[in-house]
N, C-alpha and C positions, 0 to 999 in steps of 0.2 A: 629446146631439149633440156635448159640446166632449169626450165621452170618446171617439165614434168617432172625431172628426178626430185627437187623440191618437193612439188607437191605429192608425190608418191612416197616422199620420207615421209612428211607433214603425216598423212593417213597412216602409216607404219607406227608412227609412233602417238596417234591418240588411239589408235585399235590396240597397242601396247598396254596404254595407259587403262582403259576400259575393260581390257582384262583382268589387269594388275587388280587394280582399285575399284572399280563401278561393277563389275558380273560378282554375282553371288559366290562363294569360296565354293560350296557343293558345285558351281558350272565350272569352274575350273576344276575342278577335283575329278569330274567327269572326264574330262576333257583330256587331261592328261595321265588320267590312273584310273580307266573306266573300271566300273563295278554292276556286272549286271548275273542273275540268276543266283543271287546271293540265298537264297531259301535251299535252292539244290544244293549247292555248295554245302552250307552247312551241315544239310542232313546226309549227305556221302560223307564227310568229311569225319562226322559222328561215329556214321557206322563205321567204317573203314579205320579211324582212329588214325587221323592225319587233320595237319594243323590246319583251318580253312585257309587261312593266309597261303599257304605252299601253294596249296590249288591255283588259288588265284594268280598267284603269282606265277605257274607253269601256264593256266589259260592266258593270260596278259602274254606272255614270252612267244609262247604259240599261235593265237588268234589276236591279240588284242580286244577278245571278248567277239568275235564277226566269225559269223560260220562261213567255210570258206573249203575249198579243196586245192590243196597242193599240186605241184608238178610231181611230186612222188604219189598221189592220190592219199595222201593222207586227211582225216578228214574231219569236219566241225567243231568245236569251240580248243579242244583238243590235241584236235590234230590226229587223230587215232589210224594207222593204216589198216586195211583187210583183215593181213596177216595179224596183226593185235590184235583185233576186235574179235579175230573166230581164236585167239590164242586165249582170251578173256572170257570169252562162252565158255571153252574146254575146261579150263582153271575155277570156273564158276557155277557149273553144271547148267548155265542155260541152254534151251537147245531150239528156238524159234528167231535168233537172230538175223534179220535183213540187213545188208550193206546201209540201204536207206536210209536203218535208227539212227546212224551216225549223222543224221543234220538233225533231229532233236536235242535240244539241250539238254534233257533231264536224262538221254541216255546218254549222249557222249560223257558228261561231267561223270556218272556214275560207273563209266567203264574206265574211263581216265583214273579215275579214284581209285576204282578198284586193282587196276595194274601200278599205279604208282606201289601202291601198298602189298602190291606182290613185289616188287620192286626194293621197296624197304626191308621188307620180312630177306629176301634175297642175300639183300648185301649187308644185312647184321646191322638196319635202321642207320644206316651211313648216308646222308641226305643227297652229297655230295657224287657218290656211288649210284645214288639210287635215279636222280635227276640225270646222270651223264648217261645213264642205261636208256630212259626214258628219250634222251637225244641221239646216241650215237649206238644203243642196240649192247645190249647183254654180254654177249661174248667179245663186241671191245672190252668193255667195263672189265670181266675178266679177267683179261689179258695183262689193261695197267693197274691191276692191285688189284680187283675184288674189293672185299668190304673193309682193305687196310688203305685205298683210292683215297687221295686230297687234290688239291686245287692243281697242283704243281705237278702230278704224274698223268694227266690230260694230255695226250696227244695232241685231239683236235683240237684247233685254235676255235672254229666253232662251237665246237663241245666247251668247252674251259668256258667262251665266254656266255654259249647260254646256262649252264650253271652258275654264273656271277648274276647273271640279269635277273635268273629266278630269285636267288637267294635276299638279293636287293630287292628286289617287285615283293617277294615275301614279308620282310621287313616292313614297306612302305604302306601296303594294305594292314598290317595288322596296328599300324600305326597310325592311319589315316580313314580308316572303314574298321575299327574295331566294335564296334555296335551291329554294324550290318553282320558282321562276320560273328558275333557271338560272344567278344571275350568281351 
């Protein structure tokens, strides 16, 4: 037994080391802060007038970039429920919306975008505000402050800390993928 755990260290830590030092810094960079549909990204982010980082950094938070459907049916890169999506037609004048779009990437990102940015416009371009909306639903956000909301008037512990991990994941993509992202 104290040879497996040896040897099972032993592997732990030259697969450590091979990470660290021998994979290319873009495989790691993948690996730990994936970056994909950066072209969409950009151009919702454009139109919409939102930093592409934020995005990323809400898709990272949400998906980790994997389409995917929730226990709440919320849905692809996103996260978008139903209710968003047909709240996002109405807001948007689209009117040929299928639940389906919502596992394309180039719609969810640009519906996502576009409700963030209803989202901002909302609560008076308050990031903070406008991400806990985005997490825990409008009329909480309301409730603890509107568009005077900081870190500290978050109720949900959940909420508080997915607005921390976007804000961080936002930071780290526009720091780490600032070419992919456009600045």
């Amino acid at each position: 037994m104290k040879k497996f755990l040896v040897a099972t260290g032993l592997v732990a830590t030259v697969t450590a080391i091979l990470v660290v030092f021998v994979l290319p810094t873009n495989v790691v960079k993948e690996l730990l802060l994936p970056l994909r549909h950066e072209d969409v990204i950009r151009q919702e982010s454009a139109q919409w007038r939102i930093e592409p980082a934020l995005v990323a950094g809400v898709i990272f938070s949400e998906s980790r970039f994997r389409d995917q459907t929730s226990e709440a049916n919320a849905r692809g890169l996103m996260q978008i429920t139903p209710a968003t999506a047909h709240e996002v037609e109405r807001l948007s004048g689209g009117t040929d919306f299928q639940l389906s779009d919502l596992s394309d990437p180039d719609v969810n990102i640009s519906y996502g975008t576009f409700y963030l940015r209803h989202l901002l416009d909302r609560f008076e371009q308050n990031e903070v505000a406008a991400l806990a909306a985005y997490n825990a639903g409008q009329g909480n956000v309301a409730r603890w402050g509107g568009a005077s909301l900081t870190l500290d008037d978050i109720r949900f512990p959940e909420t508080r800390s997915y607005v921390e991990q976007v804000l961080a994941k936002e930071r780290e993509y526009r720091q780490k993928y600032a070419r992919e992202l456009g600045y």
